[in-house]
N, CA and C of each residue as an Amber inpcrd file, in Angstrom:
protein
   492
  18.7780000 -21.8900000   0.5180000  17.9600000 -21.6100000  -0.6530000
  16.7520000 -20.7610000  -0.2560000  16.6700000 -19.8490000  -0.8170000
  15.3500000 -18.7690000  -0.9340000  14.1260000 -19.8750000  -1.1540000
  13.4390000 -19.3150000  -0.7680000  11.8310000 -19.6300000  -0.9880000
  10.8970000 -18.8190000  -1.2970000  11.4860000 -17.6560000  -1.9300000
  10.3940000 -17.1570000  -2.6470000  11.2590000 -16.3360000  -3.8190000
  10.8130000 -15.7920000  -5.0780000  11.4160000 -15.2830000  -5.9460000
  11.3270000 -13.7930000  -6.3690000  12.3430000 -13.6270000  -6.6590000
  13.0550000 -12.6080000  -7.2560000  13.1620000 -12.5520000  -8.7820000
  13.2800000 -11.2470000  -9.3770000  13.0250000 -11.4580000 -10.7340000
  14.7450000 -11.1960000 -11.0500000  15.3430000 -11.2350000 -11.8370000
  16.9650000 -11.3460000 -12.2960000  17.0270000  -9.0300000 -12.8250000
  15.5010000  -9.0660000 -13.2360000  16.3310000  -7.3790000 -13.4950000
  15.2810000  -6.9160000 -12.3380000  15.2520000  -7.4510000 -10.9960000
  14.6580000  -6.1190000 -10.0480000  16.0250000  -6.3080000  -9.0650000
  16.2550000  -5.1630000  -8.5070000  17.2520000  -4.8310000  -7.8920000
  16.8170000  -4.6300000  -5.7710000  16.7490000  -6.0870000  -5.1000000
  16.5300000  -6.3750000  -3.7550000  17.7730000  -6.4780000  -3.1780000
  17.6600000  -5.6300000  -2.2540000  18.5250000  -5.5760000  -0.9960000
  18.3600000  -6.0760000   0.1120000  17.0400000  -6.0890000   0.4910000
  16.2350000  -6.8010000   1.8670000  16.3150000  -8.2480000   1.7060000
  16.6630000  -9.3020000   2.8550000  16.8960000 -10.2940000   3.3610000
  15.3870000 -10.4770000   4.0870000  15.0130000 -10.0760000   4.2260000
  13.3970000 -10.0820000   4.8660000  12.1950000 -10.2520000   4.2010000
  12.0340000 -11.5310000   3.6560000  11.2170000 -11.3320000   2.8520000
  10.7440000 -12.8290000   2.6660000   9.3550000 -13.1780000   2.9500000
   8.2660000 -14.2790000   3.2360000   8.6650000 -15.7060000   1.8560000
   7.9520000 -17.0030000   2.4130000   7.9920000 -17.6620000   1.3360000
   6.9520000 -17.1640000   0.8740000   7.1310000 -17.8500000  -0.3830000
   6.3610000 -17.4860000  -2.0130000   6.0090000 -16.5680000  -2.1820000
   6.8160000 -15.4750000  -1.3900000   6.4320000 -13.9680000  -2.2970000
   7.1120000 -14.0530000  -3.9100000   6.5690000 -13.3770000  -4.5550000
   7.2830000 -12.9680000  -5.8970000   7.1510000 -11.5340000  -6.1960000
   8.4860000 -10.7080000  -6.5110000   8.9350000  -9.9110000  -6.5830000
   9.4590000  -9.9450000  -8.2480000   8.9580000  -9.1960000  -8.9460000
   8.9670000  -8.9570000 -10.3690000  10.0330000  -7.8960000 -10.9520000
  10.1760000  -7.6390000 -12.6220000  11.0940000  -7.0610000 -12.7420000
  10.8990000  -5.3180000 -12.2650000  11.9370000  -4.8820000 -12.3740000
  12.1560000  -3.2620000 -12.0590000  11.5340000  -2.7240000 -10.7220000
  11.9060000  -3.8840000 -10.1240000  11.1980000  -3.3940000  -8.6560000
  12.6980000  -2.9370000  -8.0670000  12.4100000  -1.8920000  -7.0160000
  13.8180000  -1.6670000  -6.2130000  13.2550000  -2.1400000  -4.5520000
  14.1210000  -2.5940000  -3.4730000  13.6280000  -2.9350000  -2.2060000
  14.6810000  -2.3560000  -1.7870000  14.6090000  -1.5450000  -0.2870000
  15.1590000  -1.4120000  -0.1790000  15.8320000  -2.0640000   1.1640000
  17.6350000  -1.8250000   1.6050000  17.9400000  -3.2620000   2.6240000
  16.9010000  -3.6310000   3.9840000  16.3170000  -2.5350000   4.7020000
  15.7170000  -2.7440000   5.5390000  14.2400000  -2.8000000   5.4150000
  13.8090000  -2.9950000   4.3660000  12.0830000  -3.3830000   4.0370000
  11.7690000  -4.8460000   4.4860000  10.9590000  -5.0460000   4.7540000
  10.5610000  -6.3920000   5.4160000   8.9360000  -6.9030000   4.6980000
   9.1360000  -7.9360000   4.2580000   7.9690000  -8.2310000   2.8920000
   7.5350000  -9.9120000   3.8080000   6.3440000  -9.9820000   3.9960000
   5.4220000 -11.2770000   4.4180000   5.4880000 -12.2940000   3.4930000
   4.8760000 -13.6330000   3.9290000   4.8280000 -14.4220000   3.2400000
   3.4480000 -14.4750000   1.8770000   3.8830000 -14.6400000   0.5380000
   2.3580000 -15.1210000  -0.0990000   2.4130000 -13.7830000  -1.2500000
   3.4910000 -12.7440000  -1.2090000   3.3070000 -12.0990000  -1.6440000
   3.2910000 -11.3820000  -2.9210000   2.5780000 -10.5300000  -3.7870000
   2.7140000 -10.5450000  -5.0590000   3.0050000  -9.0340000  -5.8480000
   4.5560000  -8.5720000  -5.5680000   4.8180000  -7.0030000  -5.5510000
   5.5200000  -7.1300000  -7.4740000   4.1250000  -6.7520000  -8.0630000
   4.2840000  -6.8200000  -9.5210000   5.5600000  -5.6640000  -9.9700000
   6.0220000  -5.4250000 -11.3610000   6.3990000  -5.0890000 -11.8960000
   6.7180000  -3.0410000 -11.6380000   8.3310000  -2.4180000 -11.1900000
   8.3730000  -1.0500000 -10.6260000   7.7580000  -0.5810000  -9.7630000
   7.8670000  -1.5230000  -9.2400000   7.5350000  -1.1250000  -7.5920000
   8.6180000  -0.7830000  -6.6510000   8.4780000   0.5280000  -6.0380000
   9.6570000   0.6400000  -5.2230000   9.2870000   0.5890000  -3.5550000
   9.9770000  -0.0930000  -2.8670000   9.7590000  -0.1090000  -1.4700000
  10.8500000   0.2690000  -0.3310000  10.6540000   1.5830000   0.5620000
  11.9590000   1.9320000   1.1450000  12.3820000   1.6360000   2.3740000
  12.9060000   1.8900000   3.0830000  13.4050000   1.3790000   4.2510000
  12.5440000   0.7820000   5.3740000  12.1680000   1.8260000   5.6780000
  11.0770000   1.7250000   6.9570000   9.8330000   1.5000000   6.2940000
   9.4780000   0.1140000   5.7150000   8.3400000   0.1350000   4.9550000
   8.0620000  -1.7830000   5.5460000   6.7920000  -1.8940000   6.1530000
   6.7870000  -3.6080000   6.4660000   5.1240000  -3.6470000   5.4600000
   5.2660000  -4.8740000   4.9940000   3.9500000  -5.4160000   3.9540000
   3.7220000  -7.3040000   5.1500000   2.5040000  -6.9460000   5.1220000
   2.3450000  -8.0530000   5.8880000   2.3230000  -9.4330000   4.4220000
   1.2500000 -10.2860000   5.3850000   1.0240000 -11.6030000   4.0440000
   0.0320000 -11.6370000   3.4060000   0.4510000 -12.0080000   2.2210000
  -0.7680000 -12.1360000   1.1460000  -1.3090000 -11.0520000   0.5720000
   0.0120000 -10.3910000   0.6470000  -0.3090000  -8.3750000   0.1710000
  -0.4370000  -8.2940000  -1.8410000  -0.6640000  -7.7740000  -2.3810000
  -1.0160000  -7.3940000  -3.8170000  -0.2800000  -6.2030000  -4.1450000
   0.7020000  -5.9130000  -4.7410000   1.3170000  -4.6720000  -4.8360000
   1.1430000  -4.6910000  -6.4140000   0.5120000  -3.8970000  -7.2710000
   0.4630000  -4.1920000  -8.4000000   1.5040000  -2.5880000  -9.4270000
   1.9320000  -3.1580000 -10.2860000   2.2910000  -2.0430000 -10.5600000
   2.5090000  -0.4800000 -11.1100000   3.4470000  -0.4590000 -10.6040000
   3.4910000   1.8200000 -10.2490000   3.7010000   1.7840000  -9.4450000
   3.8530000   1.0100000  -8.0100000   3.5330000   1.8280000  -6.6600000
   4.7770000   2.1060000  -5.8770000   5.0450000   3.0650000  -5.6750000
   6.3520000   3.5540000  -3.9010000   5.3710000   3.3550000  -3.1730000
   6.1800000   2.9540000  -2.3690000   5.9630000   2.8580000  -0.9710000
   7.6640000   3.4830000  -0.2090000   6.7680000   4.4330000   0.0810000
   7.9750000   5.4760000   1.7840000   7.7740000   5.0770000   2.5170000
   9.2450000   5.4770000   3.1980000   9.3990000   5.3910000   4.6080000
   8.1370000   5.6210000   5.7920000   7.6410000   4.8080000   6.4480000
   6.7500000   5.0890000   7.2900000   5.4250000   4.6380000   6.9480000
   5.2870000   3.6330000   6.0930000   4.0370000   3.0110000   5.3660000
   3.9880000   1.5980000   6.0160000   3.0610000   1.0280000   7.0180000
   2.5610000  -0.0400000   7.2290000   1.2170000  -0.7830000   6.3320000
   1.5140000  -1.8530000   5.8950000   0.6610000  -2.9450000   5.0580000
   0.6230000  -3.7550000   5.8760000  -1.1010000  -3.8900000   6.7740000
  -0.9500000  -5.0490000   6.9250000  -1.2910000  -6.7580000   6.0940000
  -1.8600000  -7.3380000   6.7800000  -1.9390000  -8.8370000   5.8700000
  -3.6900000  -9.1140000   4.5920000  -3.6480000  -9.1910000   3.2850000
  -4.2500000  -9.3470000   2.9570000  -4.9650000  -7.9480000   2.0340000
  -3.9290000  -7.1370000   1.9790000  -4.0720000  -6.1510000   1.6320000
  -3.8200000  -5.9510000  -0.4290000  -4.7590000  -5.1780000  -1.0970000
  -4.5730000  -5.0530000  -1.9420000  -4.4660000  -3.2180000  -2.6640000
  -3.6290000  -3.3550000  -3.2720000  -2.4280000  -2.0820000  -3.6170000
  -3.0600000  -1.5880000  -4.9860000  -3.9930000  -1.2010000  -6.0090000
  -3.8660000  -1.4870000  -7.7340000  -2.9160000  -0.4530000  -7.9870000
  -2.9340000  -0.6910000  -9.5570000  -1.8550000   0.1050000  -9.9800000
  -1.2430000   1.5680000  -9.6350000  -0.5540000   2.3980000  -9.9640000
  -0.4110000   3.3490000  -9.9210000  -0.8810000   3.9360000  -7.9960000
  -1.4570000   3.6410000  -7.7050000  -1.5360000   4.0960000  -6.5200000
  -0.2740000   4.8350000  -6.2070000  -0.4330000   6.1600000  -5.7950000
   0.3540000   7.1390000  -4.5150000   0.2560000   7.2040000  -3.4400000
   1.5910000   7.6390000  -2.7430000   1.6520000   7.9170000  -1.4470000
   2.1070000   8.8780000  -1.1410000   2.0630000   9.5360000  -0.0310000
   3.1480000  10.3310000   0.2300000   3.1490000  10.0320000   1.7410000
   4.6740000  10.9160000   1.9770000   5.0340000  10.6200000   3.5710000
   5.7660000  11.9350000   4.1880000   4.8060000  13.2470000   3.4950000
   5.9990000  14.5710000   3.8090000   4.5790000  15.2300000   3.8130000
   4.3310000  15.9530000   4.7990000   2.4110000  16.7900000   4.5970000
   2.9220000  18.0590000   4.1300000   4.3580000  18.2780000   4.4550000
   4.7720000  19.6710000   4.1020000   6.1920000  19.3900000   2.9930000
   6.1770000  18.9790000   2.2780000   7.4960000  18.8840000   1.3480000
   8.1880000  19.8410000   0.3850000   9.2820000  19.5970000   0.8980000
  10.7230000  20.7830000   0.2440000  11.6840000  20.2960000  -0.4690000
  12.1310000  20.4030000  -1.4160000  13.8030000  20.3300000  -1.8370000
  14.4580000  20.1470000  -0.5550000  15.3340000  19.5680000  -0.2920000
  16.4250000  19.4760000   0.3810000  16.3660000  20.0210000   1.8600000
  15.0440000  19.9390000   2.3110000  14.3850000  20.6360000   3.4380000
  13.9130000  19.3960000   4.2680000  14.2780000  18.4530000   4.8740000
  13.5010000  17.7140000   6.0650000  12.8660000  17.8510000   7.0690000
  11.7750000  17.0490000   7.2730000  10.9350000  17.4910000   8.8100000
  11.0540000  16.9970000   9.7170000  11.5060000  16.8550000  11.0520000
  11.8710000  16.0280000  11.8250000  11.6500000  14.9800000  11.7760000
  10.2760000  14.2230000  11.3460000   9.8340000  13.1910000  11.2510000
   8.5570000  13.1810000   9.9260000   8.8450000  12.0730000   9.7500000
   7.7340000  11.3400000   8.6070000   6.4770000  11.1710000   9.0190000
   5.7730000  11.4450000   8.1900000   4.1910000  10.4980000   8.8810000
   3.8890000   9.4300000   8.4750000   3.2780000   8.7630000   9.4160000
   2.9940000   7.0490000   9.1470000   2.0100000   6.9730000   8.7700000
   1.9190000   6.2490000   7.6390000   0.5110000   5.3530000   7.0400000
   0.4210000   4.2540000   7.0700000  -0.8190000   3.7410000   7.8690000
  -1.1180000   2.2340000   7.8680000  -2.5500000   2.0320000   6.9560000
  -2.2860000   0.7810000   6.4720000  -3.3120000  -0.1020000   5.3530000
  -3.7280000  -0.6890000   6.5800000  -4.8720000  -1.2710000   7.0690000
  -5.6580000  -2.1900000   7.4360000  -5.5620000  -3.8980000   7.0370000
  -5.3350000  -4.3800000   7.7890000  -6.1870000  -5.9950000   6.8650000
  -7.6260000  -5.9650000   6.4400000  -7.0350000  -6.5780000   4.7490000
  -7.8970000  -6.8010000   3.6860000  -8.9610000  -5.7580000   3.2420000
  -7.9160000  -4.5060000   3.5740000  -8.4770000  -3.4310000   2.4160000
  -7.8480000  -3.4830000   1.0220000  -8.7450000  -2.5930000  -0.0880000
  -8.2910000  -2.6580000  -1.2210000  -8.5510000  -1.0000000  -1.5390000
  -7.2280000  -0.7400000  -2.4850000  -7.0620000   0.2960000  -3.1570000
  -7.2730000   0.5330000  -4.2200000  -8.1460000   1.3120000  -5.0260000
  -8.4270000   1.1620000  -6.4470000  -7.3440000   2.4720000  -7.4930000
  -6.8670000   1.8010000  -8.8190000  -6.1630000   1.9100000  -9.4970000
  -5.9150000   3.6360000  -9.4660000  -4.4890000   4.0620000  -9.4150000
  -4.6090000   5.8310000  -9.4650000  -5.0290000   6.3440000  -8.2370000
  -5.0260000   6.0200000  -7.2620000  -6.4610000   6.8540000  -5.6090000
  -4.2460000   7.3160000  -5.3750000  -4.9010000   8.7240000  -4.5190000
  -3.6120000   8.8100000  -4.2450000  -3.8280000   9.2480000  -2.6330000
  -2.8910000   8.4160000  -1.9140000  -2.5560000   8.4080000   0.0160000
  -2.4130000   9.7310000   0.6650000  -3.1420000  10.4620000   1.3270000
  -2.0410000  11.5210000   1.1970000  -1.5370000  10.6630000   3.0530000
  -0.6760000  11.5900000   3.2080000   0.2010000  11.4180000   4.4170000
  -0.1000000  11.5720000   5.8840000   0.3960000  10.2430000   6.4790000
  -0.6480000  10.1970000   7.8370000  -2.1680000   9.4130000   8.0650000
  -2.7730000   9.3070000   7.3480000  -4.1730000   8.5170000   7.5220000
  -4.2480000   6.9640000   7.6840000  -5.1160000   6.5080000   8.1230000
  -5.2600000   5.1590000   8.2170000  -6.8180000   5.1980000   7.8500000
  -6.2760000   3.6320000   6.8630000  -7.5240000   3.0000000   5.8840000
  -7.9010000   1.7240000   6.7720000  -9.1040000   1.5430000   7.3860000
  -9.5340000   0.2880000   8.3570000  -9.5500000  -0.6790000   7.5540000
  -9.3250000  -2.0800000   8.4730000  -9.7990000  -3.2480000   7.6580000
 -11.3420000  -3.3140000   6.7500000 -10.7570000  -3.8310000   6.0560000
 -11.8100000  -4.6040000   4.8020000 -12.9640000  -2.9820000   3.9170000
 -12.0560000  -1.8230000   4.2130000 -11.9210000  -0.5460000   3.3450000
 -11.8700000  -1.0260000   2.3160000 -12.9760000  -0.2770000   0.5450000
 -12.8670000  -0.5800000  -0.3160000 -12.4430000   1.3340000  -0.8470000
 -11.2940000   1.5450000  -1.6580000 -11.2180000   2.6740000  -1.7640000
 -11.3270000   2.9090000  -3.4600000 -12.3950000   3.3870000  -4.4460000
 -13.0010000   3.3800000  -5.5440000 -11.3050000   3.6960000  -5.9830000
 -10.9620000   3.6370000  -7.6810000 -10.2160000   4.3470000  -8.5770000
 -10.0360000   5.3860000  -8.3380000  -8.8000000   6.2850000  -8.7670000
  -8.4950000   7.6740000  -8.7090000  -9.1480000   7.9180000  -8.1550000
  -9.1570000   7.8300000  -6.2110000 -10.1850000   8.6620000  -5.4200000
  -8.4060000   9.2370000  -4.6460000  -8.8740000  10.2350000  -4.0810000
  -8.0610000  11.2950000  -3.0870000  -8.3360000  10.9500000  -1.7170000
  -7.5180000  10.0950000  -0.8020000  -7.7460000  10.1050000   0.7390000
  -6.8930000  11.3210000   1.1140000  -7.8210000  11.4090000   2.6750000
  -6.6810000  13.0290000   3.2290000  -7.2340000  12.9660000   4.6930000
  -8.2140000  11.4640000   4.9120000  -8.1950000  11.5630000   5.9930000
  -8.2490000   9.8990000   6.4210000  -8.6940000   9.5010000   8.0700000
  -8.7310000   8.0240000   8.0370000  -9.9510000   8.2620000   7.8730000
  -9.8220000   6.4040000   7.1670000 -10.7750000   6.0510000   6.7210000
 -11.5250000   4.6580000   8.1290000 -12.7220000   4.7950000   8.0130000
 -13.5340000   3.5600000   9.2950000 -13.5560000   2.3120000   8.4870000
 -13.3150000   1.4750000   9.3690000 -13.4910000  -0.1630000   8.8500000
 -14.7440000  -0.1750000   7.8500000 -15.2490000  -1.2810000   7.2570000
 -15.8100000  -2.0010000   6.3700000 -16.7450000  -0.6440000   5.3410000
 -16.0650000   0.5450000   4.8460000 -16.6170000   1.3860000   4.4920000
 -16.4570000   1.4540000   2.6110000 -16.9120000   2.2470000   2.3310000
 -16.5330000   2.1360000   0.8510000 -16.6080000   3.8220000   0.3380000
 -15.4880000   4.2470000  -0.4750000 -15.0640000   5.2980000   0.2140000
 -14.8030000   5.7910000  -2.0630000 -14.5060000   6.9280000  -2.5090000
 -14.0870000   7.1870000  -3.5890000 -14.7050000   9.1220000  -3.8820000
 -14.0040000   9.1050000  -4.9660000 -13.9810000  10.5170000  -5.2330000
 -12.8120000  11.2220000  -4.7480000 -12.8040000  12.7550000  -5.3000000
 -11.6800000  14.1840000  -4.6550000 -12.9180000  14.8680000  -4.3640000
 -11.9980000  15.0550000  -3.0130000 -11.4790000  14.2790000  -2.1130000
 -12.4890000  13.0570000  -1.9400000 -11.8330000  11.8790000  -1.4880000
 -12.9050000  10.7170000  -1.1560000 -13.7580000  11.1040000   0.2780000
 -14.6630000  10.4810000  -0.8250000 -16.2330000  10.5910000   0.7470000
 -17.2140000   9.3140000   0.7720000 -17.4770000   8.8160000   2.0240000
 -17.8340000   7.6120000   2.2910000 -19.0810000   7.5860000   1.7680000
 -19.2870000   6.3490000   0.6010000 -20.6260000   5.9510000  -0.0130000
 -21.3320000   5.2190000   0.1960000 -20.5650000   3.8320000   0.8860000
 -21.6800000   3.1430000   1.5480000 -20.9030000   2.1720000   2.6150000
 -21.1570000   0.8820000   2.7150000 -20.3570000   0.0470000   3.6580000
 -20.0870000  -1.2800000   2.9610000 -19.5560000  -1.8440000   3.2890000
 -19.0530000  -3.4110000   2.3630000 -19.2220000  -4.5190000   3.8620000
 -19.7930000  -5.4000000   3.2830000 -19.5050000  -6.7860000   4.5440000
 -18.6820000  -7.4780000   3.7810000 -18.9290000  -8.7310000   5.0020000
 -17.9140000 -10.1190000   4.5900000 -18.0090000 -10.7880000   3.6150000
 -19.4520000 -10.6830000   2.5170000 -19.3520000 -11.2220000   1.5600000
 -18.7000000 -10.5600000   0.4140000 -18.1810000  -9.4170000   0.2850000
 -18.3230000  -8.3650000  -0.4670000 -19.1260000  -7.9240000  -1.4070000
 -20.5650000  -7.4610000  -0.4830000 -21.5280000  -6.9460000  -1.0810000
 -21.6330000  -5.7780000  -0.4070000 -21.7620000  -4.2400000  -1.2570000
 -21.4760000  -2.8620000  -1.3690000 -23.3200000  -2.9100000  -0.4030000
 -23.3700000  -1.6070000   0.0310000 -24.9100000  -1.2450000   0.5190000
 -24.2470000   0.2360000   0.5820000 -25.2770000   0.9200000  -0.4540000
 -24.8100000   2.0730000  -0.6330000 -25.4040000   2.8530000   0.1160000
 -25.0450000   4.1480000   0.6870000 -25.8890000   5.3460000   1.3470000
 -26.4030000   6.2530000   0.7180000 -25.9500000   6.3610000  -0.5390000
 -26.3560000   7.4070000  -1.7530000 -26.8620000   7.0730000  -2.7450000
């Protein structure tokens, strides 16, 4: 018996996947994705092969996740969020290799910000709404805008101290 759930219209292939995650409708997984325990991958969410989400991740929905995307634990996703995993993308044109994006533990993504390809967001990163990353981002920073530019820093309580 499973220990964590599945919704009856999302379509999972992966065997890898944590107790009490819940996985909602119109999500696609794909067989080799690997999903942590605790987790909460809302409603059309797609996740592809080479894609691991640690525990206690927030995937809310809108979001792909490509090949080559690390989540680690405690991480939060909002809606619509983009990614990409091609810096140079073609029709029917591949690049030898993908670029990898890693999430940090217990950063958060705000609703619409779109990934571009290759960067890493440090732990406990707060990244504003519809902001544009294009580069990495430093631990406990707080980051928004096109392109995003660092505004202030966040601690452990999550209280913002702005620079601007």
């Amino acid at each position: 018996m499973n220990n964590y759930f599945t919704h009856r219209l999302s379509d999972v292939k992966t065997d890898k996947i944590g107790e009490k995650t819940k996985i909602w409708q119109f999500c696609i997984i794909f067989p080799n994705a690997a999903i942590g325990n605790n987790c909460n991958i809302c409603a059309n969410v797609l996740v592809e092969n080479e894609v691991f989400i640690g525990n206690c991740v927030t995937i809310k929905s809108g979001v792909q996740l490509w090949d080559g995307i690390t989540v680690e634990d405690n991480v939060f996703i909002g809606p619509n969020v983009t990614f990409t995993n091609d810096l140079i993308p073609r029709s029917k044109m591949y690049g030898k290799s993908l670029a990898k994006t890693r999430l940090k533990k217990g950063c958060s993504i705000g609703a619409n910000s779109t990934i571009i390809a290759g960067v890493e967001i440090g732990e406990n990163v707060l990244i504003g709404a519809g902001s544009v990353v294009t580069k990495d981002i430093p631990m406990n920073t707080v980051w928004f805008g096109n392109p995003a530019r660092m505004k202030g820093y966040i601690n452990g309580d999550n209280e913002i101290n702005y620079t601007e």
